[in-house]
N, C-alpha and C positions, 0 to 999 in steps of 0.2 A: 694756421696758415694752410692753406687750401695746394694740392701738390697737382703734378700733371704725367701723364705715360707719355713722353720721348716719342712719340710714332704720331703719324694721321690719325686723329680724334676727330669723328663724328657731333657737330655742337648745333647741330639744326636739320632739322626734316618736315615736309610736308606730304602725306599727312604726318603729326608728331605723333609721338610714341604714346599706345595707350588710348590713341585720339578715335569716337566715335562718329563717322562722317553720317552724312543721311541720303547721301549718292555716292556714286562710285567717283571715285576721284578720278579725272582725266590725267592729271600728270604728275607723277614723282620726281620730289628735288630733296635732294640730299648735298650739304653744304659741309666742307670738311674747314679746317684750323689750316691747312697749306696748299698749295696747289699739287691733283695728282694728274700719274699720267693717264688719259683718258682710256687709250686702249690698252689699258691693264686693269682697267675698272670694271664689275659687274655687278648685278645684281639679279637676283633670284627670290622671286616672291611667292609664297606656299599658301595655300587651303587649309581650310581646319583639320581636313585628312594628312597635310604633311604634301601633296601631291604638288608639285610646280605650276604655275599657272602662268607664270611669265619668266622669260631670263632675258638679257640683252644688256648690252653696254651702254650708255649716257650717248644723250645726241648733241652733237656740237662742231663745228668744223676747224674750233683750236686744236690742239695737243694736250696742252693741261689746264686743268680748272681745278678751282675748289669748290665749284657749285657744280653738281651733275643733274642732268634733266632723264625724266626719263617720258616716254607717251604711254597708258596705260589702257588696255582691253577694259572695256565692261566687267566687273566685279558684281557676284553676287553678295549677299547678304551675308553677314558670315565675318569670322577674326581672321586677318592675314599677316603672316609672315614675312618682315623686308630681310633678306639675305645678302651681305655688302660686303666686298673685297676690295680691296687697293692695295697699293703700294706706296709706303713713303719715301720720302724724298730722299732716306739714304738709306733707301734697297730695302728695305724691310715691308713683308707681306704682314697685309693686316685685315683684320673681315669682323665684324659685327653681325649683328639680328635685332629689332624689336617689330612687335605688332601693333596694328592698327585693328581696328572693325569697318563695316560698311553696314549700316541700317541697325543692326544690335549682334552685341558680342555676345562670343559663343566659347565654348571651352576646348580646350586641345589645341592642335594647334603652333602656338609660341613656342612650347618645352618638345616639341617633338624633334624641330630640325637640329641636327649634330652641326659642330663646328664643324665644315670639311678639313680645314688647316692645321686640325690637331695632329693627329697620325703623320703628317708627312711631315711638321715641326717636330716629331719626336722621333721620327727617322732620322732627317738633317741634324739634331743634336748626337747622335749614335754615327753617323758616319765623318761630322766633321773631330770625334772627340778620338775615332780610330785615328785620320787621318793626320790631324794637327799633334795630337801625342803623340805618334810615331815619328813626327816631324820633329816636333819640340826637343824630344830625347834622343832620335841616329844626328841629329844636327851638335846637340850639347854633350854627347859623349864622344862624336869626331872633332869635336874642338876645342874641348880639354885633355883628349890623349893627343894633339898636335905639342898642345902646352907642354904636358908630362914625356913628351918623348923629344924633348928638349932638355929636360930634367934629366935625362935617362931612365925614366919610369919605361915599362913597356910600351910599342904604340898599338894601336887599335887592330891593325890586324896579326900580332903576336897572340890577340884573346880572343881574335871573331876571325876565324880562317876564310869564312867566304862571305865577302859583305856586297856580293853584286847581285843576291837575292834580293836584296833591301831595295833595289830601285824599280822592279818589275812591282811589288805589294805597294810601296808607296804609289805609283802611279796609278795603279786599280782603284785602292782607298782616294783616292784624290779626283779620278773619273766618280767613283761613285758619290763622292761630297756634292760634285757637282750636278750629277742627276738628281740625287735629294732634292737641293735646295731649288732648279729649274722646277720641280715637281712641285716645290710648296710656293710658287708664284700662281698668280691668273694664270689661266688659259689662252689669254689673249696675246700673252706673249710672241708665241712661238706665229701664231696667227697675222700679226703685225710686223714679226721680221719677214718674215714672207712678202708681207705687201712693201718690204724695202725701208722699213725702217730698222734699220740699223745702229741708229743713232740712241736707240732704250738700250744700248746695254750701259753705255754711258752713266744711265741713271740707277745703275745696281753693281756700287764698289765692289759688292762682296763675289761676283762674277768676276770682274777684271782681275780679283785677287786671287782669283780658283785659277784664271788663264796665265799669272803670272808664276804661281806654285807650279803650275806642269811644267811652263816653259824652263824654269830651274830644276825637273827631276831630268826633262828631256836633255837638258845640257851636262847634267851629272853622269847620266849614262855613255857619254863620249870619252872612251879608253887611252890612255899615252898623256893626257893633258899635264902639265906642272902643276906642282901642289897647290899653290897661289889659286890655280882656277877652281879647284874643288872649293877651297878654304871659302874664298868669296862666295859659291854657290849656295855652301851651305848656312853661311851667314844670311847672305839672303832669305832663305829658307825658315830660318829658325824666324825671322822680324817681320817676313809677310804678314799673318794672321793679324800683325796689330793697325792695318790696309782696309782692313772689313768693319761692317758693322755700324757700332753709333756713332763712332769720328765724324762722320760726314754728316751728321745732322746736329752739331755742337756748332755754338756761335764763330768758333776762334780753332777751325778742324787742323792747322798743318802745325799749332801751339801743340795743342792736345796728342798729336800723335809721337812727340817728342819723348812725353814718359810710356807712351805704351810701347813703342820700340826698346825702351830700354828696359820695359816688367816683361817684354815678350824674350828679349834676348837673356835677361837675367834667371827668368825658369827654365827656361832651356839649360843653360850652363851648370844653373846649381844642381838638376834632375839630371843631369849629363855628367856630370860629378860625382853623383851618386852611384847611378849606372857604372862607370868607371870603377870605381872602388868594387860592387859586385862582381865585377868581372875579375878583376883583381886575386879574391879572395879565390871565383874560384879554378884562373887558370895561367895567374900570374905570382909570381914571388917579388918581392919588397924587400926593404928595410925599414919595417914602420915605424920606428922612431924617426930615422927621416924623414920617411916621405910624410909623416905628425904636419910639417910644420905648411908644406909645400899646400896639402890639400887642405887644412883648416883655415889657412886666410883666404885664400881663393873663394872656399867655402862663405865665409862669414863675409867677404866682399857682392859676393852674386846673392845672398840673401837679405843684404843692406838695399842694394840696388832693387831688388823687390820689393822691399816695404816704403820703401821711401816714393818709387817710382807710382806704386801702389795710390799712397796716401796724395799726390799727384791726380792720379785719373781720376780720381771721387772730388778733388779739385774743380777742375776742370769738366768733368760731364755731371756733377750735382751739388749737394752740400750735406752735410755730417746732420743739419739739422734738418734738412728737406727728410733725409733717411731715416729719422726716426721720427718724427712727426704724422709723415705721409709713410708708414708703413707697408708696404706692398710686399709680394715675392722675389723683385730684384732685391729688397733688404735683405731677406731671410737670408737668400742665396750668398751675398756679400758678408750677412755675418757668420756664415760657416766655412766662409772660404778664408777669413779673418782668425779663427778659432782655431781651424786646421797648421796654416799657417805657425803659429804660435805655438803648436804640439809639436809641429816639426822641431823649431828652433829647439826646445823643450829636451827634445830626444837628442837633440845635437848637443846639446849644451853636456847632458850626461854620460856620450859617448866621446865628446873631447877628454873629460874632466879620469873616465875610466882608462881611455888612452894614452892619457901623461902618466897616470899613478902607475901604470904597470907595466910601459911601453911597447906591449904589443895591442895591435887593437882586435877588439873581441867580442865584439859586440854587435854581430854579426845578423842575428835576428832584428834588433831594432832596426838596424840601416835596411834591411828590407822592408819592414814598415813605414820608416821615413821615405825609403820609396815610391810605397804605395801610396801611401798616403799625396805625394805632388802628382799620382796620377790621378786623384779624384779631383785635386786642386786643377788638373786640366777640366773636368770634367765640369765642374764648379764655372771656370772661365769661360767656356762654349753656352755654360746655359745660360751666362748673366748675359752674354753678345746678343742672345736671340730675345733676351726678356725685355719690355719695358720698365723702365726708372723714372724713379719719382725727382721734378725738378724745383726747387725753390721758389717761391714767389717773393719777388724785390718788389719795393714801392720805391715812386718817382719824385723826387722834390729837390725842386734847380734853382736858383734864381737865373733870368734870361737877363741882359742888358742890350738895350738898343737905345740910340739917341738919347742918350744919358737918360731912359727914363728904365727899372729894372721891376720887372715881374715876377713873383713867384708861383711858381706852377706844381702841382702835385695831381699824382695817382696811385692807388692802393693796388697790391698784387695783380704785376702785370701778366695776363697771360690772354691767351685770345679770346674772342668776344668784346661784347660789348663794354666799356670802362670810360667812367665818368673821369672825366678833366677840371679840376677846379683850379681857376686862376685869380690871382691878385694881383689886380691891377689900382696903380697907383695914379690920381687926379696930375694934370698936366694945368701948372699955371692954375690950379685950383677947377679943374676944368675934367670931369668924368666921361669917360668913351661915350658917345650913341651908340654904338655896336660892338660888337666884340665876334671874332666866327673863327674858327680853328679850319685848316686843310691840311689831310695827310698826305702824305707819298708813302711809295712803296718801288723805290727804282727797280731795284733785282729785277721785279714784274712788270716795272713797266705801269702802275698802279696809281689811282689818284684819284682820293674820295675827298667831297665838301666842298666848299665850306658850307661848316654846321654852324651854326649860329651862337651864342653861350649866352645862359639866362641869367641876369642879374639876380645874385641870392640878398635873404637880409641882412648878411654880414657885409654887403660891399661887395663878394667875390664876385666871379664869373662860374658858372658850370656849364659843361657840354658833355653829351654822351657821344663818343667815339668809335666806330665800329673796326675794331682792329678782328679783320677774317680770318688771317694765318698767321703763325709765327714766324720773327724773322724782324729785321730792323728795319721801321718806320723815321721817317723826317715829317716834322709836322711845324705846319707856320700860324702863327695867331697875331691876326692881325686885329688892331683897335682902330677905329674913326673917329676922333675926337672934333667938337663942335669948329667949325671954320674951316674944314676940311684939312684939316694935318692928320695921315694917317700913319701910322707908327708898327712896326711888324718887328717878330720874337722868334726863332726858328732853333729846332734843335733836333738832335737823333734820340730814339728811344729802342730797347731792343723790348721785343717782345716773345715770350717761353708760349710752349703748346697750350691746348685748352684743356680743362678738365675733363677727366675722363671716368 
C-alpha cells in the first residue's frame, strides 16, 4: 500500500522530469495535490554551471492555485534545473528540484543545487526545542510545586530564589523561534504583507501560535497579579505548541487537537515533576516516605495521560500500518521517541520499587537521566512537527441508493491524482443505462470537474477516470440515462489523502 508526505506534493510538471525537449520551452507549469499560496510560491531555474537563469513567482491574478504558470526566457542547449518552494496549506514550507534538457542533456547540473531550506529547518528545530522545552518544563514545574505546596511540600520559589530571570530568556528564545521559522518561508512573504496582505498570516498556524506564546510571556511579566492569573497563563503556555504544525492539515483538526493538548500538557507536568523532585534534593527537605506517595500517582497519572494521548495522535494524523509499511524518517523518529518513552517508565518503575524498599529515595542519578532523557523526548517532538508523515491509503466501496434502484461504487487507494471509479450499475425494468458520467465537486474551492463519461466494461461495470488534483473532501454525482428518458443520479462524499511523493 502505497503511503503519502502530509505536506504540498508536486504530482505533475511541464516540462516532466528528466524530459528531453527539442526547443526551449516557452512556459513552466507546475501542478501541486492542493491549492498554494501564490505569492509564497517560487521558483528558480539553474544551468548546468549551477548559475540562475530565471527566478520569479507563478503568474495568475488568483491567490491560490494548484496549478502554477510560469513564462520562460529562451533556453539554451543544455540540462536545467527547476528549483520550487511553497507553502502548505497548514503553514509548512516545502521546496523540491528536478531537471529537464533542452536539445541534449549534459552532465552537472541537477546535483549541484543545495536544498536552501535545510539549514534554516535545522536552525528552526534548534530554537523551537530551546524555546518549547523551556516552556514545557518552567510551565510543569510551576504547576506541580502549586499542587505540592498545597501538600505542604515546599513551593517553587523556597528552591528557585529568583524566577523573573525566566521571562526575559523565554521571550528572546521565543523572538528567535520566530525569526527561524519567518527565515525558512518564501521570500515573498514579507514582500506581499507589504503589498497589504495581511490576511497570509492566517495561512501559517504555527505564526499565530509564536504571537500567542509571546502574548502569554508579555502577560506573565506583569507584577502584583493573583495567583489564579499566573496559573492560567502558564497552563496556556505549556498547551500552546500542540496549535502548530500538522493539526491543521488533518481531515478532523479541532478532534485531533483534543489529545495533543492533553500529550502536550501531560510532558510538561511529568518533566515538571521531575524537575521538582531535582530541585528538592538539592535544596529542599522532605519526608520521602510521604511525599512516596504524593509524587508517584501524580507521576504515573501524567505519564498515562501521555501514552494514551500519544497512541491517540498517530490515530488521528496516520495509522500503525501506514507507519511501518510506508517507512520514512517521521517513522524512525516516532520509534525512538516510543523506545525512549519506555526507558523512562523503565527507570521509574525501578526507582519507585528502591523507594518503597528503603524509604528514602536514592536514586538520584537515574532521575537525572530520566530527566534527560524527556528533554530529548522534546527534542524528538519538534523534529516529528517539522517532518512529513506517511498517510494510509483507504479504498472506496459504498453501495449508493436512489429511486430504489442501488449502485455499487469502488476505488482503490485514495489519494490524489488521477483514480479510476468503477460502478455497478444494475438494469432498470431490465433495461441497461445509455450513458453513465460522473461529476465532482470540490466546495471548500469552489471547484467542479465533468462530467466524465464511464466506459462500459465486460463485466457489466461502468469505469471512469477521475482527476482528483488536491486533497481534501470531494462530493461526486453519477448520473445514469436509461432508454425513455428516466434519468436516475447517486451522490456521495469521498475524502481524499495527499499524493505520492
Amino acid at each position: 500500500m502505497p503511503t503519502a508526505d502530509a505536506h504540498s506534493a508536486l504530482i505533475e510538471s511541464i516540462p516532466a522530469e528528466k524530459a528531453v525537449t527539442e526547443k526551449s520551452p516557452t512556459t513552466l507549469k507546475l501542478r501541486f495535490n492542493e491549492p498554494v499560496e501564490l505569492d509564497l510560491a517560487n521558483v528558480t531555474i539553474y544551468d548546468r554551471n549551477s548559475l540562475p537563469v530565471f527566478t520569479h513567482q507563478p503568474e495568475s491574478k488568483s491567490e491560490r492555485s494548484a496549478n502554477l504558470s510560469f513564462s520562460l526566457p529562451k533556453l539554451k542547449q543544455g540540462t536545467y534545473t527547476v528549483q520550487w518552494s511553497v507553502v502548505s496549506l497548514d503553514g509548512h514550507p516545502v521546496s523540491g528540484s528536478y531537471y529537464f534538457s533542452v536539445g541534449k542533456a549534459t552532465s552537472n547540473g541537477a546535483n549541484a543545487i543545495a536544498d536552501g531550506n535545510q539549514s534554516s529547518g535545522v536552525m528552526l528545530i534548534i530554537f523551537r526545542t530551546i524555546a518549547q522545552g523551556a516552556i514545557v518544563l518552567l510551565a510543569g514545574v510551576y504547576i506541580f510545586s502549586i499542587w505540592a505546596e498545597k501538600r505542604k511540600y515546599p513551593a517553587l520559589r523556597q528552591l528557585i530564589t529568583k524566577l523573573n530571570w525566566v521571562y526575559p530568556i523565554l521571550l528572546v528564545a521565543s523572538v528567535a523561534e520566530l525569526v527561524a521559522y519567518v527565515n525558512s518561508l518564501p521570500p515573498g512573504l514579507v514582500q506581499a504583507m507589504f503589498k497589504g496582505r495581511w490576511d497570509l498570516l492566517l495561512h501559517f498556524p504555527f505564526v499565530l501560535m509564536l504571537f500567542a506564546q509571546l502574548a502569554c510571556i508579555l502577560l506573565l511579566m506583569i507584577p502584583g497579579m493573583v495567583r489564579g492569573w499566573y496559573i492560567v497563563l502558564w497552563l496556556a503556555l505549556a498547551i500552546t505548541p500542540a496549535f502548530g504544525g500538522h493539526v491543521w492539515g488533518l481531515a478532523h483538526p479541532y478532534a485531533a487537537l483534543i489529545p495533543r493538548i492533553i500529550h502536550q500538557l501531560g510532558i510538561s507536568l511529568w518533566l515538571g515533576a521531575l524537575l521538582y523532585m531535582i530541585l528538592i534534593r538539592r535544596k529542599g527537605k522532605v519526608h520521602w516516605e510521604e511525599f512516596r506517595s504524593f509524587f508517584v500517582n501524580r507521576v504515573l497519572a501524567f505519564s498515562g495521560l501521555v501514552i494514551l494521548s500519544g497512541i491517540a495522535m498517530v490515530f488521528f494524523q496516520t495509522s500503525w500500518k501506514a507507519i511501518f509499511e510506508g517507512w520514512m524518517n517521521w517513522s524512525t523518529l516516532l520509534l525512538c521517541k516510543i523506545v525512549l518513552t519506555l526507558l523512562m517508565l523503565c527507570l521509574a518503575l525501578v526507582q519507585t520499587l528502591k523507594w518503597k524498599k528503603n524509604g528514602e529515595f536514592s536514586t538520584f542519578r537515574l532521575i537525572r537521566t530520566e530527566w534527560l532523557i524527556g528533554i530529548v523526548l522534546i527534542l524528538l517532538g519538534v523534529w516529528l512537527s517539522q517532518s512529513a508523515y506517511p498517510l494510509p491509503k483507504t479504498s472506496y466501496d459504498k453501495a449508493l441508493t436512489a429511486s430504489e434502484s442501488t449502485v455499487q461504487v469502488h476505488m482503490k487507494n485514495l489519494h490524489a491524482g488521477n483514480k479510476s471509479m468503477t460502478i455497478e450499475i444494475p438494469p432498470i425494468k431490465g433495461k441497461k443505462p445509455k450513458d453513465v458520467s460522473v461529476t465532482i465537486f470540490m466546495t471548500d474551492h469552489d471547484m467542479k470537474a465533468g462530467p466524465y463519461p464511464a466506459k462500459e466494461m465486460d463485466t457489466g461495470s461502468y469505469q471512469v477516470l477521475l482527476p482528483f488534483v488536491m486533497s481534501g473532501n470531494y462530493r461526486y454525482s453519477i448520473t445514469a440515462n436509461y432508454p425513455g428518458g428516466k434519468t436516475t443520479e447517486w451522490t456521495d462524499q469521498v475524502s481524499i489523502s495527499s499524493a505520492n511523493n
